[in-house]
C-alpha positions, 0 to 999 in steps of 0.5 A: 387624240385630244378628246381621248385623253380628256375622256380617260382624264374625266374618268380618272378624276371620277374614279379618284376623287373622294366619295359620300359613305354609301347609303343601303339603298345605293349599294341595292340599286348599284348590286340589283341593276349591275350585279357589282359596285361600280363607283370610286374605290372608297365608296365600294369597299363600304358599299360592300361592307354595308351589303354584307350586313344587310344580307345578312340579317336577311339570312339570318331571319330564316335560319331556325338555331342560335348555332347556325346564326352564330356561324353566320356572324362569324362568316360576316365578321370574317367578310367584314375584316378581310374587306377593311385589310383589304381597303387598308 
């Protein structure tokens, strides 16, 4: 019984304590090989903020109009405010 308390208080301890600012290449690792951000709460909300706008200018690259760019930036800023309301 011991053992499970201290297995569930490690993974506490992980999961609460502070964390570096995500670096691009993490967040890509973390996104490529689990398909989400799986570190401690304050580290995914600016993970996810960073891949918003690596995405993104990717996309953008290819799109072809200034309109359409510009609804794309508008989806990120949107993207980036709900997740900033949302680490709040």
């Amino acid at each position: 019984m011991d053992r499970n308390i201290d297995k569930i208080k490690e993974r506490l301890e992980l999961a609460l304590k502070p964390a570096e600012p995500p670096t691009l290449e993490e967040v890509l690792e973390q996104v490529s090989r689990h398909g989400v951000l799986l570190e401690p709460a304050d580290w995914v909300f600016p993970g996810w903020t960073l891949y918003i706008e690596y995405t993104t200018q990717k996309i953008a690259e290819t799109f072809p109009s200034s309109e359409e760019k510009g609804r794309l930036f508008h989806f990120r800023y949107t993207l980036k405010q709900l997740l900033l309301g949302t680490q709040r």
